[in-house]
C-alpha positions as CSV (number, residue, x, y, z in Angstrom):
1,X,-15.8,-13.1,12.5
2,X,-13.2,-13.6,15.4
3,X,-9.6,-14.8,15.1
4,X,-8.7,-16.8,18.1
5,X,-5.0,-17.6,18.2
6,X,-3.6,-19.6,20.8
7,X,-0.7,-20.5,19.6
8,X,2.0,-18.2,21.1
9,X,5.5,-17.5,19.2
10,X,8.1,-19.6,20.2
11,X,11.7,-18.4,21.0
12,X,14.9,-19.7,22.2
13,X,18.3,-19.0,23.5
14,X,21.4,-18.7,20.9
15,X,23.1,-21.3,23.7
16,X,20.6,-24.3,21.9
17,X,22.2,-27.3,19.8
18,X,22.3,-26.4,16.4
19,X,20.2,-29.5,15.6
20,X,18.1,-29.0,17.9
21,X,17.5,-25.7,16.9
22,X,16.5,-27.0,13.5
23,X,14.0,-29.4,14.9
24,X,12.2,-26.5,16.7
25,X,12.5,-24.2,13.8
26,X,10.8,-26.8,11.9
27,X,7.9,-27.3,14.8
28,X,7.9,-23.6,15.0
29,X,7.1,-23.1,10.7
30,X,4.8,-25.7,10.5
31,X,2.8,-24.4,13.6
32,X,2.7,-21.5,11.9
33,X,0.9,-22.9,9.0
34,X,-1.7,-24.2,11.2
35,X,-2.2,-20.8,12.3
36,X,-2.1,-20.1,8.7
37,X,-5.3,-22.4,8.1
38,X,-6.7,-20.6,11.2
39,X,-6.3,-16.9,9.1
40,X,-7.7,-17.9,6.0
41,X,-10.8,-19.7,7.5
42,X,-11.6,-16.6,9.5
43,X,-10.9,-14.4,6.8
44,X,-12.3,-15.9,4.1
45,X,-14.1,-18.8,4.7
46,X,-13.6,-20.1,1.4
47,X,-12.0,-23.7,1.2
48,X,-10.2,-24.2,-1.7
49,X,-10.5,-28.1,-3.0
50,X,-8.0,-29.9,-5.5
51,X,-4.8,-28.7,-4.2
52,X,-2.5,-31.4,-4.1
53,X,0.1,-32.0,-1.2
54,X,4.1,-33.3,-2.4
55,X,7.1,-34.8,-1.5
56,X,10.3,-33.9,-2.5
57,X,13.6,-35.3,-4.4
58,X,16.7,-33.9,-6.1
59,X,17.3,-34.7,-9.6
60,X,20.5,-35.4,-11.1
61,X,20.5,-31.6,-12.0
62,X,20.8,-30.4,-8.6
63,X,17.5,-29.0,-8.7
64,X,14.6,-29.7,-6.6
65,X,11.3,-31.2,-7.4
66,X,8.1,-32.1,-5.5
67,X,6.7,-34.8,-6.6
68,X,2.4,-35.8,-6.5
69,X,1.2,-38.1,-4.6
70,X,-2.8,-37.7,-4.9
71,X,-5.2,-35.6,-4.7
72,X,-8.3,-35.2,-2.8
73,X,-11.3,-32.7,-2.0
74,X,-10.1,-32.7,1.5
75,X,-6.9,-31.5,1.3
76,X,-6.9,-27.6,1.2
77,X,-3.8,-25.1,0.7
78,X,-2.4,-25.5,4.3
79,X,-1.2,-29.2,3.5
80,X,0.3,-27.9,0.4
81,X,2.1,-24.6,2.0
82,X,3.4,-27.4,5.1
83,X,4.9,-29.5,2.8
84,X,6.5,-26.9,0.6
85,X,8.0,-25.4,3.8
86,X,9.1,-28.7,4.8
87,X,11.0,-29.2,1.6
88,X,12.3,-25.6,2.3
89,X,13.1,-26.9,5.4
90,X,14.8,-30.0,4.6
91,X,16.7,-28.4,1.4
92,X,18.7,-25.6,3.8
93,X,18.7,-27.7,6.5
94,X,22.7,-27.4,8.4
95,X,24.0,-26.6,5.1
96,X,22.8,-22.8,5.0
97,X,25.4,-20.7,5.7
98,X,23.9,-17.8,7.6
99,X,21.8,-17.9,10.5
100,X,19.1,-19.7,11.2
101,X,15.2,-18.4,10.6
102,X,13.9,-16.3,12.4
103,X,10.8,-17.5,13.2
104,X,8.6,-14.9,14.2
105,X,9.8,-13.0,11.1
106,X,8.7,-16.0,9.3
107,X,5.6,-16.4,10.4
108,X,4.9,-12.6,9.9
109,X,6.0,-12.3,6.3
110,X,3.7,-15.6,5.6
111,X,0.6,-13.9,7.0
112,X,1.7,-10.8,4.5
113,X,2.1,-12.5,1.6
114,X,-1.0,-14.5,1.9
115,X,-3.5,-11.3,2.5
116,X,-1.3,-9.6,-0.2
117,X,-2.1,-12.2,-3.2
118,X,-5.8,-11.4,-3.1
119,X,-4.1,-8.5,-4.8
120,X,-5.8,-5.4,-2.9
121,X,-2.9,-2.7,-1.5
122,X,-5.4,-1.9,1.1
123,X,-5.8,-5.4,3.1
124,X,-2.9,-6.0,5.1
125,X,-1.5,-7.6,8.2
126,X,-0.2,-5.9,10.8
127,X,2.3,-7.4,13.4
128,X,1.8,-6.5,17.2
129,X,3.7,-3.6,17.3
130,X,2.6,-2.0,13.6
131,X,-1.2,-2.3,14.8
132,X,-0.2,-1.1,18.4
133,X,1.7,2.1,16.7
134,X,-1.3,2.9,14.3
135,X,-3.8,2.9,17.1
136,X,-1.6,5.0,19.0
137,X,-1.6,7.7,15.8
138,X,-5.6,7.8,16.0
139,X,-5.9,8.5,19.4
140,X,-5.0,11.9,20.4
141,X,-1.1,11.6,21.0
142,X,1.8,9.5,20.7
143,X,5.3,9.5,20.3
144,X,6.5,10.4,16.7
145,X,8.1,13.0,13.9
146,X,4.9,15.2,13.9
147,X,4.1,15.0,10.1
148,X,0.9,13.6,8.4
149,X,1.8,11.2,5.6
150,X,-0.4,9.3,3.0
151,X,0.7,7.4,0.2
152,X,2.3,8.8,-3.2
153,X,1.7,7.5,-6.5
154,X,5.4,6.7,-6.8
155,X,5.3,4.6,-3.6
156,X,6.9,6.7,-1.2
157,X,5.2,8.3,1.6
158,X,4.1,12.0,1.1
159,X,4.5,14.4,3.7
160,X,1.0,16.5,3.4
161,X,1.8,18.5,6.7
162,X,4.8,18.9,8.7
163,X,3.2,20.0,12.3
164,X,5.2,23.4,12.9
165,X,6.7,23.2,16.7
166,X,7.0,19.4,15.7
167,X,10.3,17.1,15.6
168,X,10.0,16.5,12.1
169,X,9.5,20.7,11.1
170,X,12.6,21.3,13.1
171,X,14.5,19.3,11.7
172,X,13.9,20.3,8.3
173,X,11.4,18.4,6.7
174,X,8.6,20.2,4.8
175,X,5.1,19.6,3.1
176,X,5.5,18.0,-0.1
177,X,8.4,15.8,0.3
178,X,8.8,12.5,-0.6
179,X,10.1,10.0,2.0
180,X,12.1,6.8,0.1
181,X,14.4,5.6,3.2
182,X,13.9,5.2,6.8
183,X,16.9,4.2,8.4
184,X,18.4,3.2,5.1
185,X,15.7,1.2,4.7
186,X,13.6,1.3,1.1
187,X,10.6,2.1,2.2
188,X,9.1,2.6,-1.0
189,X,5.5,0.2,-1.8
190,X,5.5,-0.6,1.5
191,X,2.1,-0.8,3.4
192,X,1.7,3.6,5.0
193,X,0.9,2.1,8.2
194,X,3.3,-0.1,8.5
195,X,5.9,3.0,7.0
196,X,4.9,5.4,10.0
197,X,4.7,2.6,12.5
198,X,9.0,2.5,12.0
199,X,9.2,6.5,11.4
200,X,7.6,6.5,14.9
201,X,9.4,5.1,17.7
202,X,10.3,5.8,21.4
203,X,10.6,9.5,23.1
204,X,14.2,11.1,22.9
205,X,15.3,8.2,20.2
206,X,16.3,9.5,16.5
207,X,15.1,8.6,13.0
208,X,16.8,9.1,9.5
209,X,15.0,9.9,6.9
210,X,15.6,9.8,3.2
211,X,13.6,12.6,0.9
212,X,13.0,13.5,-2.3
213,X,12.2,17.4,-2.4
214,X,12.3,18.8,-5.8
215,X,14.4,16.2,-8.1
216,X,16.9,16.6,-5.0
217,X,17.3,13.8,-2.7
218,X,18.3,14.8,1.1
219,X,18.7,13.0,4.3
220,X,17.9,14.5,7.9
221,X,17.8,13.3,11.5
222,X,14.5,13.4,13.2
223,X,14.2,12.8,17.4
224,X,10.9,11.4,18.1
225,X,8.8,13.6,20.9
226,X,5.6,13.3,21.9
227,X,3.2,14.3,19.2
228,X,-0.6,15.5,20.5
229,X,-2.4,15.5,17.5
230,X,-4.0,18.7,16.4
231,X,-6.0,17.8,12.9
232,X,-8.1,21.3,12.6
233,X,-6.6,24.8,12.1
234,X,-9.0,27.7,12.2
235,X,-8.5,31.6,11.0
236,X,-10.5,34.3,10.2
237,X,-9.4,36.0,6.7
238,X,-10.3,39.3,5.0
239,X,-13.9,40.5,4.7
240,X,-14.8,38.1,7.5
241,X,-14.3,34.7,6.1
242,X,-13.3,31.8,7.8
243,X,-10.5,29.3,7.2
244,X,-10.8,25.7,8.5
245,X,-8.0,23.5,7.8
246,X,-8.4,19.8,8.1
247,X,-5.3,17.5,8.2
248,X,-7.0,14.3,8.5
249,X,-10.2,12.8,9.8
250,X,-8.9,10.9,13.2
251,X,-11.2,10.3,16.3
252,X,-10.4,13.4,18.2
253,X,-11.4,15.9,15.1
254,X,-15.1,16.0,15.2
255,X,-14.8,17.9,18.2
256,X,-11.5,19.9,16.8
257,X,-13.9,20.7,14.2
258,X,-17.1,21.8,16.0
259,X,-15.0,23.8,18.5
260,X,-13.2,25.9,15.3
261,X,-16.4,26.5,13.7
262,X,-18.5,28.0,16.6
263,X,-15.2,30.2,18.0
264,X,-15.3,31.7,14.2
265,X,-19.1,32.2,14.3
266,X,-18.1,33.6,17.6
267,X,-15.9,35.9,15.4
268,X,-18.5,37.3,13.4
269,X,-17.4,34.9,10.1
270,X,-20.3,35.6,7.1
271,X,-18.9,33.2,5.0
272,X,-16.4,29.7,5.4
273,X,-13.6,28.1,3.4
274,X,-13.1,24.7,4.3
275,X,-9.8,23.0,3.2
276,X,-9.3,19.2,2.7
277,X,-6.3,19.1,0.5
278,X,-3.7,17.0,1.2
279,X,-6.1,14.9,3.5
280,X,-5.6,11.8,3.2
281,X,-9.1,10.3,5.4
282,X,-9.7,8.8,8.5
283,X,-12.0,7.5,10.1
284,X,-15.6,6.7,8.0
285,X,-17.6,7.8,11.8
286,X,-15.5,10.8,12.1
287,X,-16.5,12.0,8.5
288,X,-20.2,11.7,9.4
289,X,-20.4,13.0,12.3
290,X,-18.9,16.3,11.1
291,X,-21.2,16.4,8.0
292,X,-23.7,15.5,10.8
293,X,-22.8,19.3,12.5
294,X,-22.8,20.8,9.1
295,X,-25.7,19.1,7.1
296,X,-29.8,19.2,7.6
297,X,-30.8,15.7,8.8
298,X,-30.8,13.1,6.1
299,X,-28.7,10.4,4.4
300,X,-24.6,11.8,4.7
301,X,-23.0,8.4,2.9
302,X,-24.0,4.7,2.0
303,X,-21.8,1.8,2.0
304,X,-22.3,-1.5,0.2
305,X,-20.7,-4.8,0.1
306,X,-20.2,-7.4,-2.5
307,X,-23.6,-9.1,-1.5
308,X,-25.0,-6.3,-1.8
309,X,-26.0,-4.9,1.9
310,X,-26.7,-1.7,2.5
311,X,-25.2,0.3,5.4
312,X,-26.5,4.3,5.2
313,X,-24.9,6.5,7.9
314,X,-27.6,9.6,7.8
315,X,-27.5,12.7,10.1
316,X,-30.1,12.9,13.0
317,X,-28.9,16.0,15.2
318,X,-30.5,18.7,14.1
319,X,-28.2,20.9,13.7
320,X,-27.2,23.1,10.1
321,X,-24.5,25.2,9.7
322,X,-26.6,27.8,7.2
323,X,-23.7,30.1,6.0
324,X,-22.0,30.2,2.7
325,X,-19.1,27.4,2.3
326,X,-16.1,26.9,-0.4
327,X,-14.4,23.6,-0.1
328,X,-11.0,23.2,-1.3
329,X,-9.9,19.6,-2.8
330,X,-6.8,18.1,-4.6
331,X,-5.5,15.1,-6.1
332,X,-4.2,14.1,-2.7
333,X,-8.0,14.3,-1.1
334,X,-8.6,11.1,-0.3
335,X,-11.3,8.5,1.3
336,X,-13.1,10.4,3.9
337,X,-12.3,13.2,2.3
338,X,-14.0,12.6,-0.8
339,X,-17.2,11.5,1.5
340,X,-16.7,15.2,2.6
341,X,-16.8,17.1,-0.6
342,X,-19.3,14.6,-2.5
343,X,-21.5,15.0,0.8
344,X,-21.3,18.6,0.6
345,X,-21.5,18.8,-3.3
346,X,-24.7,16.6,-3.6
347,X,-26.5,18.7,-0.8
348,X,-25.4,21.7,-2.7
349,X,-24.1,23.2,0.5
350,X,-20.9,24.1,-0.6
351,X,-18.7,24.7,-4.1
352,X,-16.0,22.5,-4.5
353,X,-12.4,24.4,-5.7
354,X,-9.7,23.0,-6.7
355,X,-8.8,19.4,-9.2
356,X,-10.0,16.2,-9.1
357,X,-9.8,13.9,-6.2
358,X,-8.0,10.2,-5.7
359,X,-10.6,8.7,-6.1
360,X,-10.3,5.8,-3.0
361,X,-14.3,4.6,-2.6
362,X,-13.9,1.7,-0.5
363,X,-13.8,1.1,2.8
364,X,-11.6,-0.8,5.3
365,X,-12.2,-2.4,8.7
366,X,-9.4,-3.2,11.4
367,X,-9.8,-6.5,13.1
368,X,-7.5,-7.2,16.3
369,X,-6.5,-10.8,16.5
370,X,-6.1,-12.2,20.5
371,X,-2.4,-12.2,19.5
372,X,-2.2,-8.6,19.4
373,X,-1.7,-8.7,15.9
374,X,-4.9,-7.3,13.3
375,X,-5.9,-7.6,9.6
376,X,-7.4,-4.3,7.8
377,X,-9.6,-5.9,5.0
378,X,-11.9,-3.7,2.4
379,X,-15.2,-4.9,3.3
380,X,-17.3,-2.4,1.0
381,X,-17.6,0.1,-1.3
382,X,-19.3,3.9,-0.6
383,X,-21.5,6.2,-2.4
384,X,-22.4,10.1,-1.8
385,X,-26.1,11.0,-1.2
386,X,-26.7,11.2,-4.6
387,X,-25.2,7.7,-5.5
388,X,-22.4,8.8,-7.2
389,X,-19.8,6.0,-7.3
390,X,-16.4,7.5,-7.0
391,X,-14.0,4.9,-6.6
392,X,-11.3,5.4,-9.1
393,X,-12.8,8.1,-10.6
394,X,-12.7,10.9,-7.6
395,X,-15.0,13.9,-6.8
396,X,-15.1,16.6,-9.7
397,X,-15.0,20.2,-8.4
398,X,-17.9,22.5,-8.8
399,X,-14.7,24.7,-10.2
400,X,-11.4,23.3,-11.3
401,X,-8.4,25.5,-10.6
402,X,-5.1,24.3,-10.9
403,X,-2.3,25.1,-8.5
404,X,0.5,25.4,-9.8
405,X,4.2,23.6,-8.5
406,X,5.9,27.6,-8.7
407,X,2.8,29.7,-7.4
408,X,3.9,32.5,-6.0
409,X,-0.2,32.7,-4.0
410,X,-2.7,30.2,-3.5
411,X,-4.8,30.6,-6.4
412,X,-7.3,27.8,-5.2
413,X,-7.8,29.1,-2.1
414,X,-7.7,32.7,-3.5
415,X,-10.7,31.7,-5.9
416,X,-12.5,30.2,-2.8
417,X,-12.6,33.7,-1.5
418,X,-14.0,35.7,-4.5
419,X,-16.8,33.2,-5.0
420,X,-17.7,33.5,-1.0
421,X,-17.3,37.4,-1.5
422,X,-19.5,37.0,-4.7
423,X,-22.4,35.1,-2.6
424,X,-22.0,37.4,0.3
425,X,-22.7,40.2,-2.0
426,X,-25.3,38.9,-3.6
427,X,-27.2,38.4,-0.6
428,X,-26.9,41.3,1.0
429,X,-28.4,42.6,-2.1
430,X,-31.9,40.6,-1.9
């Protein structure tokens, strides 16, 4: 459904009476909570009935109370916000000491809380600038730190790859560490779009960020460059496997990925590790299309909503990549990822090393708003091939090997190679 907003913020000069200045702020809130109304009907289009509207009085207490005055099935929850706001309104009126609303910021942190009571950490609304700086991070280059992030179980952001070359590697940071501040700000349970949309900023300016790195919190100065975004790494390791590291599933990877995969086969490669951890997801197209490259034709994922609609994404291009595969997964493998290793599990196409995935089934869909602003919402839940339901639970590996924090090696991706080896042998053996 479209979100047409026409009402445009309102700003004015310091130089304003302050009464009149309280007037328009007042204008300003409650045409906000028309726009409000205008959200929640295109979001939801659920009217909620009963909700009574107030008025307010002080008691001989001091405190404020707002009083009933009726009820009726035609009044929803926008004549109940406008007249709490008005109280609000009213009750600071010239006495506040500091300065005045600001009303954009107002309007903003009402449009949060709203999407954030239907209690889902995964809807959320973005201002102008946050859904302007996440586009910009999906679309081949922008200007940034140079680090993939996704969110921790603590709240903070995780670094899962510091780009080498990249601001944010050069000035210290490294895979693993936690970010807590940006800018002194507490960043922690805080939307991770909304996070990198203020870690990213203008070419040449600087950003401080806080860390936690083992127990041991540090602080370093990051100047934003220009970041082109390189999500697939490719190598050829001993005995003429291949290596394919995936950072995230963005819009320019599917062709990242098909280019690594036929310069390997180029190489000679008999055998192909493909390496997720860390990933955090992407895009839901991106995912398919690359199990498209690597799967026979068929059903890749299905997504379902709460009505129960069926959406099956299925591949169609007849190409196979016929070759043995190992794919490496953690607890930080997330979303599209897990559509990855399920995909490639149920198809019994690849083994899955490593631990159990996050287990993030659902999926999300961006809608701009005509203010520039957008709403990501989950709109459905997916399943692998096979069906298997995964949300909360995660993908089990074929093979679970822990890694441990003070490995010396890579024992994961070690055991990825003697199980390729072990195929490869076996087959030249037949």
């Amino acid at each position: 459904m479209e979100y047409d907003n026409n009402r445009p913020f309102s700003s004015e000069g310091a130089a304003q009476e302050r009464k009149r200045k309280h007037a328009l702020g007042k204008g300003v809130i409650i045409g906000v909570v028309a726009t409000l109304l205008v959200v929640i009907l295109a979001l939801s289009c659920v009217f909620m009935g009963l909700i009574r509207s107030g008025n307010i009085h002080i008691g001989m207490d001091g405190r404020i109370y707002v009083q009933d005055v009726g009820t009726s099935d035609n009044e929803g929850i926008g004549t109940k916000v406008e007249g709490k706001l008005n109280a609000l309104d009213s009750l600071l009126g010239d006495g506040f000491y500091f300065d005045d609303v600001d009303d954009e910021k107002a309007a903003d942190n009402i449009f949060k809380a709203y999407l954030a009571a239907y209690g889902d950490k995964y809807t959320v609304y973005y201002t102008p600038e946050e859904y302007k700086s996440m586009m910009e991070s999906t679309s081949g280059s922008f200007y940034g730190i140079g680090a993939v992030c996704q969110k921790a179980d603590d709240g903070s952001i995780l670094i899962s790859e510091a780009y080498e070359d990249a601001p944010a590697y050069k000035a210290g940071i490294r895979n693993g560490d936690k970010v807590t501040e940006v800018n002194g700000e507490d960043i922690t349970g805080m939307d991770l779009s909304v996070a990198v949309a203020i870690i990213k900023g203008e070419k040449g300016t600087d950003v401080n960020l806080t860390v936690i790195r083992n127990g041991e919190k540090l602080s370093f100065t990051v100047t934003r460059d220009k970041i082109d975004i390189k999500t697939v790494s490719a190598e050829v390791l001993e005995n003429n496997i291949g290596y394919i590291y995936i950072s995230q599933f963005d819009d320019v990877t599917t062709e990242q990925f098909k280019s690594a995969v036929d310069d390997l086969q180029k190489q000679g490669i008999t055998g192909l590790v493909i390496d997720i951890r860390n990933n955090p997801g992407g895009v839901l197209k991106t995912v398919a299309d690359m199990l498209d490259y690597i799967l026979p034709n068929g059903l890749i994922v299905y997504t379902e909503t709460k009505s129960g609609k069926r959406q099956e994404y299925s591949g169609s291009d007849n190409h196979e990549l016929n070759i043995p595969m190992a794919v490496l997964v953690n607890g930080n493998s997330a979303s599209a990822s897990e559509i990855f290793a399920g995909a490639m599990q149920d198809y019994d196409k690849a083994q899955i090393i490593g631990t159990q995935t996050f287990g993030k089934g659902i999926v999300q869909t961006i809608r701009p708003l005509t203010d520039g602003s957008a709403v990501k919402y989950t709109i459905a839940k997916y399943f692998t091939p096979k069906g298997q339901d995964i949300h909360g639970k995660g993908v089990t590996p074929d093979s679970i090997v822990e890694l441990p924090d003070d490995a010396t090696e890579d024992v994961q991706l070690k055991a990825a190679v003697e199980y390729l080896n072990g195929k490869m042998s076996v087959s030249a053996a037949e």
